[in-house]
GUTILO-732166 format. One record per residue (C-alpha): residue number from 1; residue in one letter; z, x, y. Coordinates in nm, 3 decimals. Each point is the difference from the previous one (the first is absolute). Layout:
REM residues N
> NUM	A	Z	X	Y
...
END
This chain:
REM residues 198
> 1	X	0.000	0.000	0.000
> 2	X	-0.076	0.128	0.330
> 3	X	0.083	-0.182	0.357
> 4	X	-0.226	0.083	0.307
> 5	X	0.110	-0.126	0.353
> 6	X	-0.195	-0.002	0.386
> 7	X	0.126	-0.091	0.344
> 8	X	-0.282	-0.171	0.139
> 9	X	0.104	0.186	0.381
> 10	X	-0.111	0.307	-0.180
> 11	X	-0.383	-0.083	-0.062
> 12	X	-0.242	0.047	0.235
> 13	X	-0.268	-0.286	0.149
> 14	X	-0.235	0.204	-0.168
> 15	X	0.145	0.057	-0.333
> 16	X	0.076	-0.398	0.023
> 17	X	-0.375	-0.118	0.030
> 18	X	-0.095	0.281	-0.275
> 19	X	0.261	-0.228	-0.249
> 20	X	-0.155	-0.273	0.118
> 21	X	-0.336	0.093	-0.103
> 22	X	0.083	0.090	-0.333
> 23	X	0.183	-0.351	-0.100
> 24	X	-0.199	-0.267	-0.199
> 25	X	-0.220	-0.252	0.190
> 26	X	0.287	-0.253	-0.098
> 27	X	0.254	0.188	0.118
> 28	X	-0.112	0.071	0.344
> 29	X	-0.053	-0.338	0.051
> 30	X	0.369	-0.126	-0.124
> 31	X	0.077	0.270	0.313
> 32	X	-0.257	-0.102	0.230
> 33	X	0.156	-0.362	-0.016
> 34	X	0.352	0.093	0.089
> 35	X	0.119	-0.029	0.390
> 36	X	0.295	0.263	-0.009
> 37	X	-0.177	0.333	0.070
> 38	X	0.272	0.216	-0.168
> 39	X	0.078	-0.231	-0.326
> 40	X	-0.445	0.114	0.040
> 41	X	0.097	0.329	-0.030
> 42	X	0.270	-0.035	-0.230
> 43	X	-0.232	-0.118	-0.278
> 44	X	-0.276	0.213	0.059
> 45	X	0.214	0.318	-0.049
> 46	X	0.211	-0.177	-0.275
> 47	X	-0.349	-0.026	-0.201
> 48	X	-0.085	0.371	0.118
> 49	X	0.348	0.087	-0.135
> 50	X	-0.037	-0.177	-0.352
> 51	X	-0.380	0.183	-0.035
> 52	X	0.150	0.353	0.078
> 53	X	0.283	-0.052	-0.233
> 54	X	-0.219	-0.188	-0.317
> 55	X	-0.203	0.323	0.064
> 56	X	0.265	0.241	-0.005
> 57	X	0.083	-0.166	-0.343
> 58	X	-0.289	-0.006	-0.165
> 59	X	-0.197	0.286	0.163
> 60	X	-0.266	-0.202	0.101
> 61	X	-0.222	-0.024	0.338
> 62	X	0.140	-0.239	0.219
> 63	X	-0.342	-0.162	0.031
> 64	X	-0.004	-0.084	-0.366
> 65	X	0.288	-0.229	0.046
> 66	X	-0.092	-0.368	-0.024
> 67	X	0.285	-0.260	0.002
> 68	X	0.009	-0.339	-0.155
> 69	X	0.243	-0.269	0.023
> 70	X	0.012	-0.305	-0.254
> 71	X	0.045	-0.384	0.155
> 72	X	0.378	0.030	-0.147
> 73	X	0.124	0.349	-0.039
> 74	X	0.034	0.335	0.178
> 75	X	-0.266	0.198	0.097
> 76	X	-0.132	0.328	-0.200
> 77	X	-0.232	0.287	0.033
> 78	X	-0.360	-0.063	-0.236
> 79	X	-0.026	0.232	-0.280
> 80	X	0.294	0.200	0.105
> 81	X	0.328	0.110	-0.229
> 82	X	0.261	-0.060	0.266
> 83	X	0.210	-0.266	0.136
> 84	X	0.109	-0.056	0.367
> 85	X	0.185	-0.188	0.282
> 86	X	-0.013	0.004	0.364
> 87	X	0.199	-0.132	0.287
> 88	X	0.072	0.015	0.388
> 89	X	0.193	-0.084	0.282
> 90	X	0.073	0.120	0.348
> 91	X	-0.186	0.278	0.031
> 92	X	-0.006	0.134	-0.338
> 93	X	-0.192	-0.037	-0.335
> 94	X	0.098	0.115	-0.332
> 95	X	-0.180	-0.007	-0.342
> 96	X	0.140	0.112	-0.316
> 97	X	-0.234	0.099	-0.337
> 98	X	0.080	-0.007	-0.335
> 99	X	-0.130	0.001	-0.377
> 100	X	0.242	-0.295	-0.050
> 101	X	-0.001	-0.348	0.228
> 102	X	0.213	0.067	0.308
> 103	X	0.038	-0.185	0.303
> 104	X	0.169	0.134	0.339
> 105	X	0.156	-0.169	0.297
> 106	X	0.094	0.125	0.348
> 107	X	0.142	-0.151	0.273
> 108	X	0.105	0.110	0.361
> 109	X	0.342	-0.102	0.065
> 110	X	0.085	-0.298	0.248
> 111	X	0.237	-0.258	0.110
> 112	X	-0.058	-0.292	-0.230
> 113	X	0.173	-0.302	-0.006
> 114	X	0.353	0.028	-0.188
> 115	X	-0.086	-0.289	-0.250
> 116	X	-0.355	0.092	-0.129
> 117	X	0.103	0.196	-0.290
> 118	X	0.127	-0.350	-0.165
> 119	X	-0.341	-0.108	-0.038
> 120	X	-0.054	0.260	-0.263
> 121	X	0.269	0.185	-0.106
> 122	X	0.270	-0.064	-0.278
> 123	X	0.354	-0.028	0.058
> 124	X	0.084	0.383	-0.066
> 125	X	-0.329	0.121	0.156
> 126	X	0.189	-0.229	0.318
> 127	X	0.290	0.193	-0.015
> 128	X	-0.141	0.384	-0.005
> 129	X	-0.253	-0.127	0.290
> 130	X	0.363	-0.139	0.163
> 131	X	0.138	0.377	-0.061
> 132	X	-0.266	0.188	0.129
> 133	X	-0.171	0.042	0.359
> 134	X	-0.326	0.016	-0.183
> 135	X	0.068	-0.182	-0.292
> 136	X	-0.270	-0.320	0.046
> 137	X	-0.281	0.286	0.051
> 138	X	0.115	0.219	-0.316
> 139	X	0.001	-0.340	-0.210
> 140	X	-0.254	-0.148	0.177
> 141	X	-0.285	0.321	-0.067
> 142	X	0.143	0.007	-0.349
> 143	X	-0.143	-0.362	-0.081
> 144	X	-0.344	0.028	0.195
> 145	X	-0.023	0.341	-0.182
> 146	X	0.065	-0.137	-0.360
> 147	X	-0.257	-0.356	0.080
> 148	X	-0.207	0.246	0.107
> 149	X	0.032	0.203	-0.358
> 150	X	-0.057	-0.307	-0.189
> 151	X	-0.335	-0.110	0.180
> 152	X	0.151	-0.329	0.115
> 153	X	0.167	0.023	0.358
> 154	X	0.231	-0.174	0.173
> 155	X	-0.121	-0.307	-0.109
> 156	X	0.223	-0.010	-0.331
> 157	X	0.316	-0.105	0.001
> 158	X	0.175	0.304	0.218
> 159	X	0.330	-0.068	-0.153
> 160	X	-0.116	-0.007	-0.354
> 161	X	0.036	0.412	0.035
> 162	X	0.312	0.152	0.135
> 163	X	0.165	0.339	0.073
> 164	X	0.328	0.193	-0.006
> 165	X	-0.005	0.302	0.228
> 166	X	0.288	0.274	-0.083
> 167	X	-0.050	0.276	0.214
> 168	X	-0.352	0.153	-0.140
> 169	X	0.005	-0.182	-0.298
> 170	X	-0.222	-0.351	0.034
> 171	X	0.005	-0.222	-0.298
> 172	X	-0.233	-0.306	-0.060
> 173	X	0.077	-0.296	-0.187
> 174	X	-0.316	0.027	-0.199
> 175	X	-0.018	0.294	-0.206
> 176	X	-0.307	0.259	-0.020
> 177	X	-0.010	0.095	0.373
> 178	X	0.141	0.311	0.178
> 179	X	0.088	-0.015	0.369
> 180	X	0.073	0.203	0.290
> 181	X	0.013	0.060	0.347
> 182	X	-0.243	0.212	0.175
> 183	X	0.027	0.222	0.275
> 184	X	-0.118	-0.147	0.294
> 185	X	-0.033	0.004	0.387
> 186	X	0.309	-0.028	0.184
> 187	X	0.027	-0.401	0.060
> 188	X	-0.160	-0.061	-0.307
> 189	X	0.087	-0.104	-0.313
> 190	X	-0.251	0.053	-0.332
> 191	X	0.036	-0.130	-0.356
> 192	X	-0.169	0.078	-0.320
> 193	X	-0.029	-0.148	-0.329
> 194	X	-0.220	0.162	-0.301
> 195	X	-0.006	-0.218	-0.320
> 196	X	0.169	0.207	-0.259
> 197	X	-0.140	-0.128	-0.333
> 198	X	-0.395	-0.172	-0.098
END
């Protein structure tokens, strides 16, 4: 497993319209048709991110990389041994690649409101995110990052998964997956889950 990262304040105009150019037809238009000029450049170097890392994995030529994505399911790269998982927010974009499923999650840390985390957390999940100043975001990254792993997304039941946090060690309630934290950008917080088992 390997996790690559990018600040979108450190790439250049230019260097932005040369990721640009080399995302599918589809792609640039899913871009073209959002307003918000940075979530724009957010997902054009998140997909320049998850090319340069599927083609650190496999040795390949970033050109050669063609991705697909199934009506229900996660996307994947054609013809390619590797599995992947991207996300952003603020100003940065991670992706994280693997020879097992894996899904990752980060999240810049806010104010958010002091009740959300009963919408989709379990009683002791409440309790540690009650504990800890960034408790909702540590629990929160965990569950997008284990959908994510599964191919399903938030649309599943979020509190049919849940987690126990002791110090480093994260445990799931559903057995087969490892996860961790990763390091990330001060403000940030970034969770990873690889399936464990086929």
């Amino acid at each position: 497993m390997k996790i690559y990262s990018i600040n979108i304040n450190d790439v250049s105009d230019g260097e932005l319209r040369n990721q640009f150019e080399q995302m599918s037809d589809e792609r640039k238009e899913s871009v073209l048709r959002m307003q918000n000029a940075k979530k724009q450049k957010l997902r054009i170097c998140a997909d320049a991110l998850c090319r340069k890392a599927i083609s650190g994995f496999c040795g390949v030529n970033q050109a050669e990389i063609r991705f697909a994505c199934p009506p229900s399911g996660k996307p994947y790269a054609e013809n390619l041994p590797v599995c992947f998982s991207i996300s952003h927010s603020g100003d940065v974009a991670v992706c994280a690649v693997s020879s097992h499923e894996i899904g990752i999650d980060i999240e810049k840390i806010r104010k958010v409101h002091p009740r959300t985390y009963e919408k989709f957390c379990t009683e002791d999940e409440a309790d540690y995110i009650r504990s800890d100043e960034n408790g909702f975001f540590r629990i929160w990254t965990l569950k997008e990052a284990y959908f994510k792993c599964i191919g399903t997304g938030l649309g599943a039941d979020i509190k049919s998964v849940s987690f126990t946090i002791d110090g480093n060690k994260i445990t799931c309630s559903e057995k087969g997956f490892e996860l961790s934290f990763a390091d990330a950008e001060n403000g940030y917080i970034c969770s990873i889950c690889k399936k464990t088992t086929l």
